[in-house]
C-alpha positions in Angstrom: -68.6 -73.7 -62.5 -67.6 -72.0 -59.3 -69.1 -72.5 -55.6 -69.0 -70.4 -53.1 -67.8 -72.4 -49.7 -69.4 -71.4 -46.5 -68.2 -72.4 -43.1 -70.3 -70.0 -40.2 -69.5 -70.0 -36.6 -71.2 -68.0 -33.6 -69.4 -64.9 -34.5 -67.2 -65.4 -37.6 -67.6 -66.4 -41.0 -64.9 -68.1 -43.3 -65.5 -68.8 -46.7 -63.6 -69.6 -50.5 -64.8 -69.1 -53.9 -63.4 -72.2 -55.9 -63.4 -72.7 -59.7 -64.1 -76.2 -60.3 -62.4 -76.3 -63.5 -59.0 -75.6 -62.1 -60.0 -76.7 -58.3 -58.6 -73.5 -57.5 -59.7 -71.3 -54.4 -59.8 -67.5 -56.8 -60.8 -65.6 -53.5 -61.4 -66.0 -49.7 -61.4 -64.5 -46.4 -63.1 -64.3 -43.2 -65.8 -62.3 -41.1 -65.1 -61.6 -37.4 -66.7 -60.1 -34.4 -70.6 -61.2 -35.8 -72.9 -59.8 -33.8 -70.1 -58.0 -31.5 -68.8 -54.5 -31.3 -65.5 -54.1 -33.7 -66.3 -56.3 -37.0 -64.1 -57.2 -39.6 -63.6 -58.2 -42.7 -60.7 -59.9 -44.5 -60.9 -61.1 -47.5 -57.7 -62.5 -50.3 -58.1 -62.0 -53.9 -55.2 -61.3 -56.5 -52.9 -61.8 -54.7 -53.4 -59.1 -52.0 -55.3 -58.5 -49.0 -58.3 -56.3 -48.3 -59.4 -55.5 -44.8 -62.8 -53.8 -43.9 -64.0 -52.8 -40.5 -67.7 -52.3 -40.6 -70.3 -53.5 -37.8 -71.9 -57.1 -38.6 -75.3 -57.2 -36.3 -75.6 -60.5 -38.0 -74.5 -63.3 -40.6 -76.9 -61.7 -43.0 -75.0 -58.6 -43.6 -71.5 -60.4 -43.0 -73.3 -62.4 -45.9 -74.1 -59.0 -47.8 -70.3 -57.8 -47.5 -68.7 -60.7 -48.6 -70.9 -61.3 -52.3 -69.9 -57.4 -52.0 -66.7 -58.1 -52.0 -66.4 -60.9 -54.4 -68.3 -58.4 -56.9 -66.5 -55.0 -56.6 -64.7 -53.7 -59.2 -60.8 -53.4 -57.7 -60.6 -56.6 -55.1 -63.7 -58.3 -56.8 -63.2 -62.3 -58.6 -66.5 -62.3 -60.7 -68.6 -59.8 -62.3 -71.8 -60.5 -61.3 -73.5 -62.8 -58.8 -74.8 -64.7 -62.1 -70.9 -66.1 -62.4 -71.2 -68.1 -58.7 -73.2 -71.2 -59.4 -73.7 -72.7 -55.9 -73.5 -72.7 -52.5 -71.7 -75.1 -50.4 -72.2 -75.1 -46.5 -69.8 -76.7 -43.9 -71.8 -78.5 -41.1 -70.2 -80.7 -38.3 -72.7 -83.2 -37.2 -75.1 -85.1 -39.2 -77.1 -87.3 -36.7 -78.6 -89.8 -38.2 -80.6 -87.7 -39.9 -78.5 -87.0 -42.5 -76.4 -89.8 -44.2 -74.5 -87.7 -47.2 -74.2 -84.4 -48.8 -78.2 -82.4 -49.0 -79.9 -80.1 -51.2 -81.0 -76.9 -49.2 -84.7 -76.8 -48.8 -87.6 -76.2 -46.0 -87.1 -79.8 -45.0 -84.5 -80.1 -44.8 -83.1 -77.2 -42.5 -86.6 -78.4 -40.7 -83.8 -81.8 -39.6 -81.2 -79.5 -39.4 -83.1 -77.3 -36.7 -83.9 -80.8 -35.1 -80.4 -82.2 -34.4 -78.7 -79.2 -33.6 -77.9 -79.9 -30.2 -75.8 -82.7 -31.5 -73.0 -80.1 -31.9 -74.0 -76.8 -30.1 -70.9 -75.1 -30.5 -71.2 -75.6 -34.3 -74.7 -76.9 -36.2 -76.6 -73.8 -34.7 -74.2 -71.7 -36.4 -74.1 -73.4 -39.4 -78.1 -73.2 -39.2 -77.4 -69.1 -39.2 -75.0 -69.2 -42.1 -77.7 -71.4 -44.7 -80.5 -69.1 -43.8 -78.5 -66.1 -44.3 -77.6 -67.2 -47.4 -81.5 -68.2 -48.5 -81.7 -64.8 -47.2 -79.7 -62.6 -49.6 -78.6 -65.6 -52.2 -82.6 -66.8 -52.4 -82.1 -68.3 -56.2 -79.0 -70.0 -55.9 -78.6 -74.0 -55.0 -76.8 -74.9 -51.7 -75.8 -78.0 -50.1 -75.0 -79.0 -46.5 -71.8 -80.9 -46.3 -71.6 -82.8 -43.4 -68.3 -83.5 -41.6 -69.9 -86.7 -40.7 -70.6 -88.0 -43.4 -67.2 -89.9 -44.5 -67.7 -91.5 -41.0 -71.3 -93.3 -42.2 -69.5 -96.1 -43.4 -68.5 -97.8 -40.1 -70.1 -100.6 -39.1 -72.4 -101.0 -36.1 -70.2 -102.3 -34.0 -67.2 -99.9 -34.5 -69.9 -96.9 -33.8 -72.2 -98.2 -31.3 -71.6 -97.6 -27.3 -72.2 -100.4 -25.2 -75.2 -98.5 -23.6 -79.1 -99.9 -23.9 -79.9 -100.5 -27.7 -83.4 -98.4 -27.2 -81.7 -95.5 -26.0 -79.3 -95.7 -28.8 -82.2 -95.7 -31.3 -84.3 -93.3 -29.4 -81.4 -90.8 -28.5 -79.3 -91.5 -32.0 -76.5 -91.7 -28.8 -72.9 -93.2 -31.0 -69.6 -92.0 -32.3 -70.4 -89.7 -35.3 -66.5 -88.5 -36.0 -65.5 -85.6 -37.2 -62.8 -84.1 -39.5 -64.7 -86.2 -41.9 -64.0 -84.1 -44.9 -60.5 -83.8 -44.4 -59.7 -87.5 -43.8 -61.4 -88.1 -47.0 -59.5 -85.4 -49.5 -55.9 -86.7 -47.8 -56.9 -90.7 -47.8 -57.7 -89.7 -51.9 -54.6 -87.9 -52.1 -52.4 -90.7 -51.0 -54.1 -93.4 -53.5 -53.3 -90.8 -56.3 -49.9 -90.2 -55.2 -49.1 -93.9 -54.4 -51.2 -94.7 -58.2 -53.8 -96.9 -56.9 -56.9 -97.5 -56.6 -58.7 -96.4 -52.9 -60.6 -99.7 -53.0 -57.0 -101.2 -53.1 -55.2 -99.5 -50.4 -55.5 -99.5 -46.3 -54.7 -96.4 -44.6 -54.8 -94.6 -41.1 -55.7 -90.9 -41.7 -53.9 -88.6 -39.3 -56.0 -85.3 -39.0 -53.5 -83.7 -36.0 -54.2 -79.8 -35.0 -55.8 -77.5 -32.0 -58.5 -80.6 -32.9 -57.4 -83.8 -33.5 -58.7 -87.0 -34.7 -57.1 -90.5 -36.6 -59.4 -92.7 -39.0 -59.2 -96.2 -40.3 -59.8 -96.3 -44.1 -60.0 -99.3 -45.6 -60.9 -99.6 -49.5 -62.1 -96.0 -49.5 -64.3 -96.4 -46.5 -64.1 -94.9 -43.2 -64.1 -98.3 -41.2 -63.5 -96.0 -37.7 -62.5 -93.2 -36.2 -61.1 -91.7 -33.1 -63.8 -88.9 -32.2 -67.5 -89.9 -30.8 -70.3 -88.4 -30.5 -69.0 -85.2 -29.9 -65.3 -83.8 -31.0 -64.4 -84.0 -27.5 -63.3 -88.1 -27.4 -60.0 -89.8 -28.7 -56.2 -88.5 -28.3 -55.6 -85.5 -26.3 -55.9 -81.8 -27.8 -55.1 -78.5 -27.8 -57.8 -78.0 -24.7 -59.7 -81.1 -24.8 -58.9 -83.7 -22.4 -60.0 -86.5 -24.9 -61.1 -90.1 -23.9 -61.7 -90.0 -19.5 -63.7 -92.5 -17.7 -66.6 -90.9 -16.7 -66.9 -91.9 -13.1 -63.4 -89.6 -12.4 -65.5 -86.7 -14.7 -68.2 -87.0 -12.0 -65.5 -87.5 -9.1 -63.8 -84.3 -10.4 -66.8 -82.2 -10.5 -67.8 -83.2 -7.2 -64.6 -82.2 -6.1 -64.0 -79.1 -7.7 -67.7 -77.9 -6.6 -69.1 -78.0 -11.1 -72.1 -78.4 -12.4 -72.0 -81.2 -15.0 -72.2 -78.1 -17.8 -69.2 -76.4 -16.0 -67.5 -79.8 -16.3 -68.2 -80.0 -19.7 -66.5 -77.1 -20.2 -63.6 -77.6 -17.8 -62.9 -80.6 -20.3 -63.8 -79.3 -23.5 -61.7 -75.9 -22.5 -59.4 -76.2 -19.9 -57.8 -79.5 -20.3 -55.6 -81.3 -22.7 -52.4 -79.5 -24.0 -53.4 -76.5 -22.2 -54.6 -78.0 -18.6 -51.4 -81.1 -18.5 -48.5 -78.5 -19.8 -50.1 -75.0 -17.5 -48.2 -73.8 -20.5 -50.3 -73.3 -24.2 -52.7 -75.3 -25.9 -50.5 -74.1 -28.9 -48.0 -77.1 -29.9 -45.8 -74.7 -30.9 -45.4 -73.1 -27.8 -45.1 -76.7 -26.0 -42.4 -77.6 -28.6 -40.2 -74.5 -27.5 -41.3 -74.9 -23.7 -40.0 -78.7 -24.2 -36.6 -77.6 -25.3 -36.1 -75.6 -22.7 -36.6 -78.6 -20.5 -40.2 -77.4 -19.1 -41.4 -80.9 -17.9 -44.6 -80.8 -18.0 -44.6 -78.9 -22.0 -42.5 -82.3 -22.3 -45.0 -84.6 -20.4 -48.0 -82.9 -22.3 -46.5 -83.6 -26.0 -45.6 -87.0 -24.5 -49.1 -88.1 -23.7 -50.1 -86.8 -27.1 -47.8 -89.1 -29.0 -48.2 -91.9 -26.8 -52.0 -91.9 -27.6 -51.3 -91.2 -31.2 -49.5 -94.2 -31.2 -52.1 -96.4 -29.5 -54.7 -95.4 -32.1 -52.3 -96.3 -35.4 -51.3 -99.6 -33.6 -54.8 -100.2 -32.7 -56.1 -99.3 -36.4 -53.4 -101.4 -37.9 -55.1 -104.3 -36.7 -58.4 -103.0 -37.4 -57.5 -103.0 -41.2 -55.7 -106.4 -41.1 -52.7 -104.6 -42.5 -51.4 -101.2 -43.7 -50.5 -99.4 -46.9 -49.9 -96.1 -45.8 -49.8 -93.6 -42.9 -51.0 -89.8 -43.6 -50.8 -86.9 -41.7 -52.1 -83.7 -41.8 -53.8 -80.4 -40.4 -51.4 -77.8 -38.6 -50.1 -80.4 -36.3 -49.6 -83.3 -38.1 -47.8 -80.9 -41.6 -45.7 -78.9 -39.2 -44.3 -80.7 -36.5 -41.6 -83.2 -37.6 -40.8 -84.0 -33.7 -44.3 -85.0 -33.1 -45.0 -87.1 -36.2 -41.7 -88.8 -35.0 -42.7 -89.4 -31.5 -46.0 -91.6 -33.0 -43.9 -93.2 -35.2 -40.9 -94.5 -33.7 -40.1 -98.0 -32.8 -42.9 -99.2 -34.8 -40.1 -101.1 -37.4 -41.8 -104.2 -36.6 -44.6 -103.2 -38.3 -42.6 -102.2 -41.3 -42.6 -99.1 -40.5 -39.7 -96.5 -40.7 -39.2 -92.5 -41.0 -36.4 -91.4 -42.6 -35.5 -88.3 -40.4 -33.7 -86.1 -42.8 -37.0 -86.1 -44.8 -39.1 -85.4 -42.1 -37.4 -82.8 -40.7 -37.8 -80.7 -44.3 -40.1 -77.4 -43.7 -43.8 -78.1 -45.2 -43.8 -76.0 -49.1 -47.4 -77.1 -49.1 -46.9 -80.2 -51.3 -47.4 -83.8 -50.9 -44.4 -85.2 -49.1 -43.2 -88.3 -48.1 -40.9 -89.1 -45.1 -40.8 -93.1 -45.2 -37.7 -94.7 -45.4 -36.8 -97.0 -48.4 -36.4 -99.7 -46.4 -40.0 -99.1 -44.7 -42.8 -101.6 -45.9 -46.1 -98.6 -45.1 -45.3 -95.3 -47.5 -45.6 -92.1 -44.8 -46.9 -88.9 -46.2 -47.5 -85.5 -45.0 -50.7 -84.2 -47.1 -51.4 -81.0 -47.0 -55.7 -80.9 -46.3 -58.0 -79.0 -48.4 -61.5 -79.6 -46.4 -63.4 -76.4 -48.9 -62.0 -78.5 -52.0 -64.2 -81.5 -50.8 -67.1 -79.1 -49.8 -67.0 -78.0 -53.5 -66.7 -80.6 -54.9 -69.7 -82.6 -52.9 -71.7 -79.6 -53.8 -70.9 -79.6 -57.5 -71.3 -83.6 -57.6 -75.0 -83.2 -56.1 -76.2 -80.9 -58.4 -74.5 -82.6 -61.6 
């Protein structure tokens, strides 16, 4: 069997062809510049790269061009559009209406259209990638995969806000998550690697990158999370300012002369990394700013950890104890200096890095950077969020 993985934004398109019986991604690439002057296609097969620069008015041809791709004769993976089974399409936020992976159909894309404004950066989009693909792919199954749906599992009162109960259940106002399908490949990852069970292991999912977000799993089970109703809550990131009391969010746009929408995107854009260091939202670019003894790089990556560190502590007692640590994303599997800064002086809690592990460059295995001595295993897992979307897909239709 092999799925075709879609993951649409505004103006780009990413997506993987996976072969379920090796789990192996045998092409992929992105579209860019949808629906603006300059498109582009990239697309990875064979071991070399094919680039094409042709217009994209919409995601219906950027649709077109990629099955083109994947079926030409030189940079091609199949031979026909007969040898791609199904369709599996990346969506951020579920609602409520939504509670696990869905088969493609008039009704449901009918919910979809209804709770889009849950995430309006991202479920429009992926409302312009499904219907592109009913569009040109009309025969073939899809699924929506919902990044929210590992999340469902909380109980009510780890995803409930203390606001009015009606206006909870009239408004479907409470922390969705995100990240969802990333904390759940590197949570299963960890059980295999550590040969047990999920339903016999606790864990605190580290999902660190431009977006971040930290999950309780307990058993399996998402049991909470650090991001709420929208992406923008929990530690600091790359530009979001992450959890703010609201009154100093009104305060600020009184101050600074914003409309609440111009505040959302002062927080959403403008703050976290980016807004404390004046320097990068890239943690990269902090790390080398922070060397060369640039305060506020050093402040920013600072706050990061510090809030890092709030969350495992925090989650730890959540879980009434703790297994294992994982981190991953382009943060968490690239940065030794920042997974140290979370972790240190946390011995009490039995745990302990062992530095000269952690400071090894990521080859894009599991690997783990706990001491002997430490009572939680650490790992750095590598995430494979279109592996999970495949495999959701191929589970539904099995």
């Amino acid at each position: 069997m092999k799925i075709l993985v879609i993951n649409a934004g505004s103006s780009s398109l990413k997506y993987q062809l996976i072969d379920m019986a090796t789990e192996e991604a045998v092409a992929k690439g992105t579209c860019e510049r949808i629906g603006i002057a300059g498109g582009k296609l990239t697309h990875k097969a064979h071991g070399k790269t094919y680039e094409i620069e042709k217009e994209l008015p919409d995601h219906t041809e950027a649709i077109s061009l990629v099955l083109k791709e994947l079926t030409d004769q030189e940079a091609g993976v199949v031979a026909s559009m007969d040898e791609i089974d199904a369709v599996g399409h990346r969506v951020v936020a579920s609602g409520e209406a939504f509670t696990k992976t869905t088969l493609v159909d008039d009704g449901a894309m009918k919910l979809m259209d209804e709770i889009k404004d849950l995430a309006p950066l991202h479920n429009p989009a992926a409302i312009l990638g499904v219907n592109a693909c009913r569009k040109v792919m009309p025969d073939k199954k899809m699924a929506l995969v919902f990044d929210t749906s590992f999340h469902q599992t909380m109980p009510d009162y780890a995803k409930l806000y203390a606001i009015d109960y009606d206006d909870y259940k009239k408004y479907q106002v409470r922390r969705y998550g995100a990240h969802g399908t990333s904390h759940k490949f590197v949570a299963g990852e960890a059980a295999k690697y550590l040969k047990k069970k999920p339903e016999e292991l606790k864990i605190i999912t580290c999902h660190l990158g431009n977006g971040s977000s930290i999950s309780a799993v307990d058993g399996g089970k998402c049991v909470d999370t650090s991001m709420g109703f929208t992406p923008l809550a929990g530690v600091p990131m790359g530009t979001r300012s992450g959890d703010i009391d609201f009154a100093a969010v009104e305060y600020l746009c009184h101050k600074k002369g914003m409309t609440f929408d111009e505040g959302l995107n002062y927080l959403n854009k403008k703050c976290g990394m980016l807004g404390v260091s004046g320097v990068s939202s890239d943690f990269r670019d902090l790390s080398a700013a922070a060397k060369q003894k640039n305060d506020r790089a050093r402040l920013a990556l600072d706050m990061f950890e510090y809030d890092c560190k709030k969350y495992v502590g925090s989650y730890m007692a959540v879980l009434g104890g703790l297994d294992c640590v994982v981190f991953t994303a382009g943060v968490g599997e690239n940065t030794p200096a920042v997974r140290t800064g979370i972790l240190s002086n946390m011995e009490a809690f039995g745990i302990v890095l062992d530095e000269t592990k952690n400071a090894l460059p990521n080859d894009g295995t599991i690997h783990e950077i706990s001491a002997k001595s430490s009572k939680v295993k650490v790992l750095v897992i590598p995430t494979n969020e279109e592996l999970v979307i495949a495999r959701e897909t191929a589970a539904l239709l099995a």
